[in-house]
TORFIDREN-784101 format. One line per field, with one value per residue (C-alpha): residue number from 1; residue in one letter; x negated, y, z negated. Coordinates in nm, 3 decimals. Layout:
BEGIN
seq	NUM, ... $
type	A, ... $
u	X, ... $
v	Y, ... $
w	Z, ... $
***
This chain:
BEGIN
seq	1, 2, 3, 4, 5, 6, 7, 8, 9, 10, 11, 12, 13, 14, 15, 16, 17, 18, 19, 20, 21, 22, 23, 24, 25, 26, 27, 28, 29, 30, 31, 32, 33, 34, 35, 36, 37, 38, 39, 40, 41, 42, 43, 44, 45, 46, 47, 48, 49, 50, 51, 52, 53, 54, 55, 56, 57, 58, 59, 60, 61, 62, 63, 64, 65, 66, 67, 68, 69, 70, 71, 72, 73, 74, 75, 76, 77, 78, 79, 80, 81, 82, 83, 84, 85, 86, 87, 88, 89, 90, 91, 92, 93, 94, 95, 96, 97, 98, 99, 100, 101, 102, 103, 104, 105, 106, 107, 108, 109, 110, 111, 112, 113, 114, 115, 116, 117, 118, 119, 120, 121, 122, 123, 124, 125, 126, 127, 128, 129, 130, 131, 132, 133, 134, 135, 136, 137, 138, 139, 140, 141, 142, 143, 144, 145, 146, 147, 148, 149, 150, 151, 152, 153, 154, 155, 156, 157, 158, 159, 160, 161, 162, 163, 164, 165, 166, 167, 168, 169, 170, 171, 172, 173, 174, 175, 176, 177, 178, 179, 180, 181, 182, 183, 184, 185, 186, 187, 188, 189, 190, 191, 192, 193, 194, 195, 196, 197, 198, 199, 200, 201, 202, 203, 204, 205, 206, 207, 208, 209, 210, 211, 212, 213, 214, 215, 216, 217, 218, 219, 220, 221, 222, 223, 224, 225, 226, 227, 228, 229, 230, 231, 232, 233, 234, 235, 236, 237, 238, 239, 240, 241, 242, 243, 244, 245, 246, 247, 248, 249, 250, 251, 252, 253, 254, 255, 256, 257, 258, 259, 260, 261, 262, 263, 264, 265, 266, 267, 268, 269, 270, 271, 272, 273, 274, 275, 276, 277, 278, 279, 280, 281, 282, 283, 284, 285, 286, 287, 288, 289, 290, 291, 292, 293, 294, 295, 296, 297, 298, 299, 300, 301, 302, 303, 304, 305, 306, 307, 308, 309, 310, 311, 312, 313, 314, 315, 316, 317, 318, 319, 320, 321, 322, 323, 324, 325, 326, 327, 328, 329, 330, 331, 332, 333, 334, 335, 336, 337, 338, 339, 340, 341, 342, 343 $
type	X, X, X, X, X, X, X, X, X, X, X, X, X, X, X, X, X, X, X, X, X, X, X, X, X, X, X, X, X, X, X, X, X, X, X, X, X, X, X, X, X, X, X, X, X, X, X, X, X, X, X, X, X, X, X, X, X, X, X, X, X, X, X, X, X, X, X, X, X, X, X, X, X, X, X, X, X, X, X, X, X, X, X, X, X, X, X, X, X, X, X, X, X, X, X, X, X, X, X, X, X, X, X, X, X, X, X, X, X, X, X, X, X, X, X, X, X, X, X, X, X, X, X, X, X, X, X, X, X, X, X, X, X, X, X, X, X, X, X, X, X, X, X, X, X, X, X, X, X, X, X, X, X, X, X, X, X, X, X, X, X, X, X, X, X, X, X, X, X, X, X, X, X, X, X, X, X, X, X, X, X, X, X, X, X, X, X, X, X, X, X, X, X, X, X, X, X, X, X, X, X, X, X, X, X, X, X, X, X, X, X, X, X, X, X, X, X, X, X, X, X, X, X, X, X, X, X, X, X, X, X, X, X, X, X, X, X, X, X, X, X, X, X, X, X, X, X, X, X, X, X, X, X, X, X, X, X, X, X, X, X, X, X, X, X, X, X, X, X, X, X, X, X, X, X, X, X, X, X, X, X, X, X, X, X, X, X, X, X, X, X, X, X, X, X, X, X, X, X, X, X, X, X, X, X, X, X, X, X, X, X, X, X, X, X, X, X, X, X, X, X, X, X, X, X, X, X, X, X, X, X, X, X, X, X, X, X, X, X, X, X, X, X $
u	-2.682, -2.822, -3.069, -3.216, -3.098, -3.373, -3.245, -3.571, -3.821, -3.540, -3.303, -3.232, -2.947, -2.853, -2.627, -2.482, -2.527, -2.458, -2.765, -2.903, -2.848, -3.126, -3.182, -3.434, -3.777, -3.749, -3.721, -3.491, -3.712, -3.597, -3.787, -3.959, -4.241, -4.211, -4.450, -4.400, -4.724, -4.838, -4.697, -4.377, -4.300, -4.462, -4.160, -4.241, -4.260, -3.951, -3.703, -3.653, -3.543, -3.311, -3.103, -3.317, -3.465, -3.863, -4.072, -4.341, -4.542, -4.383, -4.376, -4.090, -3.991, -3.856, -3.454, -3.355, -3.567, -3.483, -3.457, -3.732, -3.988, -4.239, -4.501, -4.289, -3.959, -3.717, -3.848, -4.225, -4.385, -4.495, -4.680, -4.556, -4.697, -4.449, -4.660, -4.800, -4.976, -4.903, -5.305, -5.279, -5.295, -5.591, -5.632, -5.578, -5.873, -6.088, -6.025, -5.820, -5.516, -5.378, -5.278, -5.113, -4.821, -4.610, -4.763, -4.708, -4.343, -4.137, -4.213, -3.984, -3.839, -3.508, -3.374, -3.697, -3.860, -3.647, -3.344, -3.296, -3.339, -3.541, -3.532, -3.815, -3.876, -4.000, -4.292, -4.361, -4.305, -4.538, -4.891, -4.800, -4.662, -4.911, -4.814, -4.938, -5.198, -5.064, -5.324, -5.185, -4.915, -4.565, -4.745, -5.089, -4.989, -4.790, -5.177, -5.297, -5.149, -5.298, -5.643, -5.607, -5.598, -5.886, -6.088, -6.064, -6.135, -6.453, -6.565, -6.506, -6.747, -7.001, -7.017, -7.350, -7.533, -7.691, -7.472, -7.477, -7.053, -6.831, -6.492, -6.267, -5.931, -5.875, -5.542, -5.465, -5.591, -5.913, -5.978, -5.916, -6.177, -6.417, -6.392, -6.427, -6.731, -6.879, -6.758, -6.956, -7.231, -7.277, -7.613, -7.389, -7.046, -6.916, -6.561, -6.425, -6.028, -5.864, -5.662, -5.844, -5.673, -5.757, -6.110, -6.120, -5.939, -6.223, -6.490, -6.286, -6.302, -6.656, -6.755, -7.110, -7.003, -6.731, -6.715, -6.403, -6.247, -6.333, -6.684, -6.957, -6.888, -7.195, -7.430, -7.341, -7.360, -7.703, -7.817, -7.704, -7.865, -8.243, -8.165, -7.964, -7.607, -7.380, -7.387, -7.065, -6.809, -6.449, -6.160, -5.850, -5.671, -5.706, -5.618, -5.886, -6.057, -6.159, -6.229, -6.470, -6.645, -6.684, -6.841, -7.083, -7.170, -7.222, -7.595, -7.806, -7.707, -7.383, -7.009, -6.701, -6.400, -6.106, -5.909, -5.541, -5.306, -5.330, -5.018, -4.863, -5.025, -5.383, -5.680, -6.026, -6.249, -6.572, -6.909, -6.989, -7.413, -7.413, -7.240, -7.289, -7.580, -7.849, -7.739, -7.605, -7.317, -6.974, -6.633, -6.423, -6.053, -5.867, -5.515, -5.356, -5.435, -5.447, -5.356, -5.660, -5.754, -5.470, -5.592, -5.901, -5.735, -5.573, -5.888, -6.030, -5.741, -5.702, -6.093, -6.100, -6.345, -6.106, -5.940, -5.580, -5.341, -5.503, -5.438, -5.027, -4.856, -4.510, -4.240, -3.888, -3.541, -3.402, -3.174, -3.458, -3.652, -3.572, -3.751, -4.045, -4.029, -4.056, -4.347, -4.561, -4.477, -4.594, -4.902, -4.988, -4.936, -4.860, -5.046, -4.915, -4.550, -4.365, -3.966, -3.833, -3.513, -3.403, -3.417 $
v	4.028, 4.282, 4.113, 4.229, 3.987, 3.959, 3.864, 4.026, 4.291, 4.592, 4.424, 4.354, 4.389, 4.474, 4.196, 4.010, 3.675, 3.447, 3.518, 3.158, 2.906, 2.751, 2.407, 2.248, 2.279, 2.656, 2.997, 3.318, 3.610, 3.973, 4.109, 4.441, 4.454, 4.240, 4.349, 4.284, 4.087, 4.139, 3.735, 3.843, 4.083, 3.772, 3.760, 3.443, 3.273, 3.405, 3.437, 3.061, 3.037, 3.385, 3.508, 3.452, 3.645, 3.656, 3.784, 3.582, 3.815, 3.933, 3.986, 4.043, 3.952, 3.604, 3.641, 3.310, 3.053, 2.641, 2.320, 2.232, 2.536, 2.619, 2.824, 3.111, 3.307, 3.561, 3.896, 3.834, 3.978, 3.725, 3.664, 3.348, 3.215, 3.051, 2.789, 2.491, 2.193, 1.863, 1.792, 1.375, 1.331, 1.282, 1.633, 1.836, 1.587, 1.695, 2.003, 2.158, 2.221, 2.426, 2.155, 1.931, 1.810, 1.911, 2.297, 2.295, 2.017, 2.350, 2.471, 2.817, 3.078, 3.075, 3.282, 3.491, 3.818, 4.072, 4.033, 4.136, 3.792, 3.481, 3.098, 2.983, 2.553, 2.342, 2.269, 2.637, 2.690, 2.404, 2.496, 2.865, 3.088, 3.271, 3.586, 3.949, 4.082, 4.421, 4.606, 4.477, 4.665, 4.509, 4.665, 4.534, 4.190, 4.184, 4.205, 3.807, 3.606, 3.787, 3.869, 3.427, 3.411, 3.667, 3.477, 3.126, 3.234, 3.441, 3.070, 2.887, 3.118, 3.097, 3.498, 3.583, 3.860, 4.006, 3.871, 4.108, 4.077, 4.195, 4.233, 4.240, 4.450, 4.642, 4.627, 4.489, 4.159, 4.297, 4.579, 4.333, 4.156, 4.432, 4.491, 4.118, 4.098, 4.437, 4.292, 3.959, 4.181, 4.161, 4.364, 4.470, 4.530, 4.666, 4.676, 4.723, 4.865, 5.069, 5.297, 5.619, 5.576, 5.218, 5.264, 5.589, 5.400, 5.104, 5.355, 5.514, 5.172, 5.126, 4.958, 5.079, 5.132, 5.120, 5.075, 5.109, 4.742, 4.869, 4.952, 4.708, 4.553, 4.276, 4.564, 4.780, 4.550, 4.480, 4.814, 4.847, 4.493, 4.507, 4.343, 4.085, 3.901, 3.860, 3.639, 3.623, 3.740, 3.739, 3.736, 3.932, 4.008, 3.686, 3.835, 3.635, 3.941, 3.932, 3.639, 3.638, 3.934, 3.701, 3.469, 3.723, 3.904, 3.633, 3.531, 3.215, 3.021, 3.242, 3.164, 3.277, 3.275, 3.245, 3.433, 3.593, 3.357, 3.394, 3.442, 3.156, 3.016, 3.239, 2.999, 3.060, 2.897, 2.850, 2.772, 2.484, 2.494, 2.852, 2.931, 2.613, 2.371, 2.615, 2.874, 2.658, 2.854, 2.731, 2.830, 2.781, 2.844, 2.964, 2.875, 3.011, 2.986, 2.713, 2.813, 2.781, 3.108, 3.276, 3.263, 3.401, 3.692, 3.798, 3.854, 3.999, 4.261, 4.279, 4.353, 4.598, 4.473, 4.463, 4.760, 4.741, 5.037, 5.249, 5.037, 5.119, 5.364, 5.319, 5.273, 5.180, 5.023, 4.707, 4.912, 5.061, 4.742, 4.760, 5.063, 4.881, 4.616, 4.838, 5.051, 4.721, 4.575, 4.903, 4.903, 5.251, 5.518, 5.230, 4.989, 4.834, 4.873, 4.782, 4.682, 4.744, 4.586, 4.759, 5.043 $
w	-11.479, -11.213, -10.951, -10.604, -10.369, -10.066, -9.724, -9.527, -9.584, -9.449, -9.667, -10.064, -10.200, -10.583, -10.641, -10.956, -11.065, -11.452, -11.668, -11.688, -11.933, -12.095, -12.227, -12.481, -12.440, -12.236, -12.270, -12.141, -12.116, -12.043, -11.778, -11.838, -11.538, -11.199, -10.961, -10.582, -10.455, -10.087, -9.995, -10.106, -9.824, -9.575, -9.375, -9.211, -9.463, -9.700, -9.490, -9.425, -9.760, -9.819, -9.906, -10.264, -10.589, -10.548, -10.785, -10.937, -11.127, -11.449, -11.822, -12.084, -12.432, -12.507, -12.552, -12.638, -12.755, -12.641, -12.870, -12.923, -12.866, -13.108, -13.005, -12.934, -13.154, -13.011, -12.953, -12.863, -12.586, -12.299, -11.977, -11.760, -11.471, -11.184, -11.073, -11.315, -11.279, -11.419, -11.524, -11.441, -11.118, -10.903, -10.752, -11.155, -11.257, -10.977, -11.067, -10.768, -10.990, -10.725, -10.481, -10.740, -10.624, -10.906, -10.877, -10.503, -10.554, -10.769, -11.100, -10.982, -11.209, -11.236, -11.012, -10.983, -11.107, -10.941, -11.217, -11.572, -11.750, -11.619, -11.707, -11.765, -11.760, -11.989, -11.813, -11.769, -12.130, -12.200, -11.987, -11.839, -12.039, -12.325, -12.616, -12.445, -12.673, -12.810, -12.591, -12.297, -12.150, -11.967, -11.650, -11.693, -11.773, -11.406, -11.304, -11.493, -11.176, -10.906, -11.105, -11.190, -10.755, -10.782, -11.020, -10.887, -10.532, -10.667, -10.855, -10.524, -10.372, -10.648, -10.726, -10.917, -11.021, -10.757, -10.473, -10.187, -10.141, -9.834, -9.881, -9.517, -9.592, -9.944, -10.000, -10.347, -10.326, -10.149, -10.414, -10.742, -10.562, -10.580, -10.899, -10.997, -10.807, -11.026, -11.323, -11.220, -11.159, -10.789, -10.652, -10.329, -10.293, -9.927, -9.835, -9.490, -9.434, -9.116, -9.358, -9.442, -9.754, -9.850, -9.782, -10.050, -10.310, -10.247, -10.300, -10.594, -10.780, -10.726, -10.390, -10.323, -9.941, -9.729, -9.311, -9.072, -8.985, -8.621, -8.645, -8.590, -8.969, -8.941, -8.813, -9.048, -9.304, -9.251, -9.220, -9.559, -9.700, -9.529, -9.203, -9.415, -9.361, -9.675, -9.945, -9.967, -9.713, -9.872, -9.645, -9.748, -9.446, -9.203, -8.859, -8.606, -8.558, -8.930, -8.945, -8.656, -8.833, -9.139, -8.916, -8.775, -9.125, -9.308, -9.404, -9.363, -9.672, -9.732, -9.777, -9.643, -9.837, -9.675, -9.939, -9.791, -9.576, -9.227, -8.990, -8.891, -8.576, -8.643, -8.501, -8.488, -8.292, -8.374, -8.273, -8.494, -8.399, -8.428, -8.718, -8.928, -8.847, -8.823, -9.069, -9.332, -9.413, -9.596, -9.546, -9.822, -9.935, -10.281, -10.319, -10.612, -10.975, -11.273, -11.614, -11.715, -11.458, -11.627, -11.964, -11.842, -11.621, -11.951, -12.164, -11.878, -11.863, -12.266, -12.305, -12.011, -11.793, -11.512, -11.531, -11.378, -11.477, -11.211, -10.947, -10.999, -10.751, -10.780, -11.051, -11.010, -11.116, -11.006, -10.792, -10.577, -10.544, -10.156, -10.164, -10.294, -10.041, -9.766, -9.928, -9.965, -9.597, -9.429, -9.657, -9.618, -9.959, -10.138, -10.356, -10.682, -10.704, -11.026, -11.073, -11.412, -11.444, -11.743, -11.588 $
***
């Protein structure tokens, strides 16, 4: 089978490899959507492993079904997530699924999203992988994992109706957020970018405001919320100098969510009095998504109250996925790009 073969963000290669075999308990899906997320073109952090097949965030139809298997036959339509947890262990019954060790110790694809036909593991087959509703599209359902990240991140932070919400950086993750927070009902929504373009498509998808990343953001924000900080400052593109202006925007009582992974070596230091003891304000993280989240992200895409399909740019064949990579590392015309490797 076909798959693109990444070695670094200038550089992935249409190579060919066995389609995998599959043993009981799993499944062999042919992949019809794979959609490049932002952490796959994080350089730093993928090319220790390359060369390698990423891809993560996919949907196909079941081609051969394992010993063993019963929820699912040949032919149906699926969504799979890469990441499961094992639901035992001290951290799963706490309810922080996400740093499990058997999440975090490998539940992988096999080789990854960016080929014609995946393996995916028992385990997998077992908690994270669920039918596609026949209103959901190949393409939306490449949307569940990220809008799972979305949706656990916006529970850590305790979105509510009425929550006056800032969202730092509207790229993809940034602009799922915003329309999360509407769909939660928030009272404010302001989203800050540098791109021209990012902040438009932020306003096109219903953020009540936008500001320039370089303006005074916390000012500005409380011009717009009666002398008020945020509620709720979420942090999707962790350069110190947004994280700083999280610290400054956010209200007495607020929280920061620390949302998008920082570059490697990014600290921020921090006036503990200031920002903390007097104001009483939490930071908080979101690491990926449970199952669970997943489930959710679905119904939210299948009953359209996250709307997705708009949020796609670009379309292409396995053989072009380079092209892809590059248009999601710059960041600029791009937003949601989509492999399909049957084509």
């Amino acid at each position: 089978m076909r798959v693109a073969m990444y070695y670094n963000n200038r550089d992935v290669r249409l190579e060919e490899m066995e389609i995998p075999r599959i043993g009981p308990g799993e499944l062999l899906v042919q992949i019809f959507a794979s959609s490049i997320c932002g952490s796959d073109t994080m350089e730093w952090y993928r090319i220790k492993r390359a060369p390698l097949v990423l891809g993560h965030e996919i949907s196909g139809r079941v081609a051969e079904v394992g010993a063993g298997v019963a929820r699912f036959n040949r032919g149906d339509r699926v969504v799979a997530t890469h990441h499961v947890p094992c639901f035992a262990c001290h951290y799963c019954r706490s309810g922080h699924e996400t740093v499990c060790d058997t999440l975090l110790g490998g539940t992988h694809f096999d080789p990854g999203g960016f080929c014609e036909y995946v393996r995916l593991p028992a385990i997998n087959v077992e908690r994270g992988v669920w039918l596609l509703p026949s209103e959901v599209t190949y393409e939306a359902a490449t949307f569940v994992e990220p809008l799972a990240c979305v949706l656990r991140g916006q529970r850590a932070a305790n979105i509510r109706s009425g929550a006056r919400v800032l969202v730092l950086g509207s790229g993809i993750a940034g602009l799922l957020h915003i329309k999360l927070a509407l769909a939660n009902k928030a009272g404010l929504v302001v989203a800050t970018d540098l791109s021209r373009e990012r902040l438009a498509l932020a306003q096109q998808f219903g953020a009540h405001h936008v500001l320039a990343a370089d303006s005074d953001v916390a000012e500005e924000f409380r011009k717009l919320n009666k002398g008020h900080g945020a509620d709720i400052v979420i942090v999707c593109a962790a350069a110190e100098a947004v994280c700083q202006q999280a610290l400054q925007a956010v209200g007495r009582g607020g929280i920061i969510l620390l949302f998008a992974p920082a570059p490697a070596g990014t600290v921020v230091p921090l006036a503990i009095n200031d920002v903390f003891w007097r104001r009483d304000v939490t930071v908080t993280t979101s690491y990926a998504a449970s199952p669970a989240d997943c489930v959710d992200a679905l119904e939210l895409i299948r009953t359209k109250q996250v709307l997705v399909d708009d949020m796609i740019t670009h379309r292409f064949g396995l053989a072009e996925t380079g092209k892809g990579f590059q248009l999601v590392a710059e960041g600029g015309a791009s937003l949601k790009v989509i492999i399909n490797p049957q084509e």
